[in-house]
ZABA-143371 format. One record per residue (C-alpha): x, y, z. Coordinates in steps of 0.02 Angstrom, whole numbers, plus 50000, padded with zeros to 5 digits. Layout:
% residues N
XYZ/...
//
This chain:
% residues 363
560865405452452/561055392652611/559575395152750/561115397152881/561765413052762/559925420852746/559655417952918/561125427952971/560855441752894/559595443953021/560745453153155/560795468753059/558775469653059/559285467953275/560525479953272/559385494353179/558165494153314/559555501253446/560045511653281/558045517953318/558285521053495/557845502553582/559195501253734/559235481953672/558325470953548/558135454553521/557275439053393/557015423153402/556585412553211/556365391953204/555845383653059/555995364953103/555665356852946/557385363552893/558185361653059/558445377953076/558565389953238/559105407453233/559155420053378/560095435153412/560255452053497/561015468653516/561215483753624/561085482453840/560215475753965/559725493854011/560175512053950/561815516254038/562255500454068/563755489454008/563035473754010/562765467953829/560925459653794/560835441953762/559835430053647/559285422653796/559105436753938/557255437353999/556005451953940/554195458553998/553165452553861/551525463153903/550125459753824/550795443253724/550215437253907/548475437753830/548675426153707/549305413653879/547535419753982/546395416753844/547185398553791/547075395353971/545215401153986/544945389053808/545555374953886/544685377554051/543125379353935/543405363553809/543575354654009/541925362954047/542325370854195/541935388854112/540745394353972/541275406053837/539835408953803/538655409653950/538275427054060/539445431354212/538065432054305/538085411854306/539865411854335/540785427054413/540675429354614/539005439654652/540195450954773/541165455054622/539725458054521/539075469354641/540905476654681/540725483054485/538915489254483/539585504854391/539855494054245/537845491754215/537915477154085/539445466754172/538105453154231/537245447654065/539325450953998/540135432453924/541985428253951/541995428853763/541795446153759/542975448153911/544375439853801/543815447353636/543645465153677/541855465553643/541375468653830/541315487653825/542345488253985/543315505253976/545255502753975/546085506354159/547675504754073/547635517653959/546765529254086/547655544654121/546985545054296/547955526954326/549405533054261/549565548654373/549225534654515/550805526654458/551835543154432/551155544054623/551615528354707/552755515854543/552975504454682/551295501654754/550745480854728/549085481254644/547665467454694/547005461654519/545215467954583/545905484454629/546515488754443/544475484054392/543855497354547/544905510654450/543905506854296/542405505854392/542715521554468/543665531354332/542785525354163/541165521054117/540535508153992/541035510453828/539555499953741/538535488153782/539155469553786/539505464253608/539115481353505/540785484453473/542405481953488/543625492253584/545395485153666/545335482153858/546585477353994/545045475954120/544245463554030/545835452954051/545775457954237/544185451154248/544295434054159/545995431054259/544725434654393/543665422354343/545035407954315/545495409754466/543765406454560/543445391054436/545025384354469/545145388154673/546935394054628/548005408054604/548315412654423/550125411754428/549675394254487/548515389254339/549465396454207/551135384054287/549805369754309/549295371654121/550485376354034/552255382654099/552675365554180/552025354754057/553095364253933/554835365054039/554575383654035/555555386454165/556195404354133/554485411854141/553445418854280/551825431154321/553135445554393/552615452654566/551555436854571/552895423754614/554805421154612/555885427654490/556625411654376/557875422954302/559315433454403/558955449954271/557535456554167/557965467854004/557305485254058/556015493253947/555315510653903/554225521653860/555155538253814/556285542353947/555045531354089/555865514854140/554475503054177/555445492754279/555195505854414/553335503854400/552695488054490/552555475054387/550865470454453/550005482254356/549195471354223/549095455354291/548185443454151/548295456354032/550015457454016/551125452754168/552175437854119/554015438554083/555055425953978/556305421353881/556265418053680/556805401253709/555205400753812/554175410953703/554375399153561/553985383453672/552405391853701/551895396053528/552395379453464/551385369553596/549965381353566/549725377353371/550185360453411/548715357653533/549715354553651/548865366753766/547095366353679/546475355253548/545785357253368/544205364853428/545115375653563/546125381753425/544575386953309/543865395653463/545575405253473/545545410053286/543515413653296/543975430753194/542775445053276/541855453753144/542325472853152/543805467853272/545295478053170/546405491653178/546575506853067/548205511052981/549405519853091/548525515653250/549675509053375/549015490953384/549045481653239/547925467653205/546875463253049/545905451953127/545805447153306/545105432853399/545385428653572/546995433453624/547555428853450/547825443253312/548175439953132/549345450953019/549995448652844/551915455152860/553045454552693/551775442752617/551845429552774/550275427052873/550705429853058/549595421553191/550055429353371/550045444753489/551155459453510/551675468753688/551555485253727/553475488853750/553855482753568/553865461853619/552845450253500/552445430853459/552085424353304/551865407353226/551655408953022/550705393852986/551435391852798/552985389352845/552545379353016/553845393153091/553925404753262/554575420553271/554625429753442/555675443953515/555675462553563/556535478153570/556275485153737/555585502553686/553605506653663/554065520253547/555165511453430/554335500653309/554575482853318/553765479353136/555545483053019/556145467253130/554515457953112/554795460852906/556465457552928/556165438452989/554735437552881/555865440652712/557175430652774/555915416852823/555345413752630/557195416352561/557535401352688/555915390652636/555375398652490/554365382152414/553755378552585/552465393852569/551735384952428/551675366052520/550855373952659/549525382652559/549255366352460/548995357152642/547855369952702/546755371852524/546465350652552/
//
């Protein structure tokens, strides 16, 4: 069987996640060493609306924007104007330190723990309180240190820095924070600086941050909620870029390429945290998690990447030197048949390549 017939087999795995309920769902699968680039998509822009989704349409990628903040906080680091692994209280404004005194422990906290969810910082975004806020005012622009004061004021610390592991927007909040006074810039700014221009990414963008680059954004959902009603500035460096998969797979091929970071940035990424893991059926799935960087074993591929909360996800299976990247637009359909999907037509494409790769890695 030809790579070009596996691969297109692929838009029925699409087309069963609007089967599922996803208003529109799309993928995104290179594998350069064959010369081969696949993308498709199905179902709408929006529910209700006419306008069919396309391959390349631009999509909210939520928290795949982490795996962006901490490469950008790596390579600040390897450049040495940061340390991982030094207290905030060396490096984060005092005002903000004392802004967040409810936190206790933020001071002696390390932006390694910040970006590997070892800071005990209680999630804002997952806070019922914020989310009445939102029901309350969806349009209302959020300040970056605003959406840390409703942690502060709504959660408390859920242990102390680097006792445990528990997944946190305001810990992304907080090292954005901090990128921002190292650098003297916006992060919008940095993240162009570093890596969007450097890469030609010119269809992405921190939404509600700077211009749109794209005249329409796929709408997205939770149940019947369309976030795209909800300001977009609600999670910042934790998960408020939008791109396209075009895009998406620049990124994830520059990252593993060290284009963005080098070797040692890399490790640093892929530093697995011990007890950092998900049980079965929980609704984030990583194995293993570094900073910003998961790891999953899907259909016997090892998958190196992030996934968003509204079903988007980035991958780069190292075996097979391939990226796979899309979404389906809905947080309550799952995005992991596709994810399977790509990943068994990935080794019906290469299938010796798996065992290359392992010989390459084993040397």
């Amino acid at each position: 069987m030809s790579e070009s017939t596996v691969f297109a087999r692929l838009q029925p795995a699409v087309e069963a996640r609007v089967a599922a309920g996803a208003p529109g769902a799309l993928a995104r699968v290179e594998l350069p060493e064959s010369g081969l680039t696949w993308g498709g998509a199905a179902g709408h822009l929006a529910r209700a609306m006419s306008r069919a989704l396309r391959p390349g349409d631009a999509f909210r990628v939520a928290s795949v924007t982490k795996s962006v903040t901490a490469a950008v906080a790596v390579s600040l680091a390897r450049g040495g104007r940061l340390a991982l692994d030094e207290p905030l209280a060396d490096q984060l404004a005092r005002e903000l330190l004392d802004r967040w005194r409810a936190f206790g422990e933020l001071r002696r906290t390390t932006p390694r723990q910040l970006l590997a969810h070892t800071s005990g910082l209680p999630n804002y975004f997952r806070d019922e309180a914020f989310m009445a806020r939102l029901r309350e005012h969806p349009r209302r622009a959020w300040r970056p240190v605003e959406l840390v004061d409703h942690a502060a004021a709504h959660g408390t610390p859920l242990f102390p820095p680097g006792q445990g592991f528990a997944y946190s927007d305001t810990g992304y909040v907080v090292a954005g924070l901090l990128v921002e006074q190292v650098t003297g810039r916006p992060l919008h700014e940095v993240y162009r600086e570093l890596v969007f221009e450097p890469l030609a990414m010119q269809s992405t963008w921190l939404e509600g941050h700077e211009p749109a680059r794209e005249p329409a954004v796929a709408h997205h959902y939770s149940d019947e909620l369309d976030w795209t009603t909800i300001s977009p500035t609600i999670d910042w460096a934790g998960g408020g870029l939008v791109t396209t998969a075009p895009d998406l797979a620049t990124f994830v091929r520059a990252l593993w390429s060290e284009e963005i970071v080098d070797a040692r940035g890399l490790d640093e990424l892929t530093r697995w945290t011990p007890g950092a893991s998900f049980p079965p059926g929980h609704a984030l799935r990583y194995e293993r998690y570094g900073l910003g960087m998961g790891a999953n074993v899907v259909e016997g591929v090892e998958l190196l990447g992030h996934t968003g909360f509204i079903g988007a996800f980035a991958f780069y299976a190292p075996h097979y030197d391939a990226i796979l990247v899309g979404t389906n637009n809905a947080s309550q359909v799952s995005r992991w048949p596709l994810v399977a999907a790509l990943c068994r037509a990935l080794r019906k494409a290469a299938p010796s390549q798996q065992t290359i790769r392992g010989q390459e890695r084993a040397q």
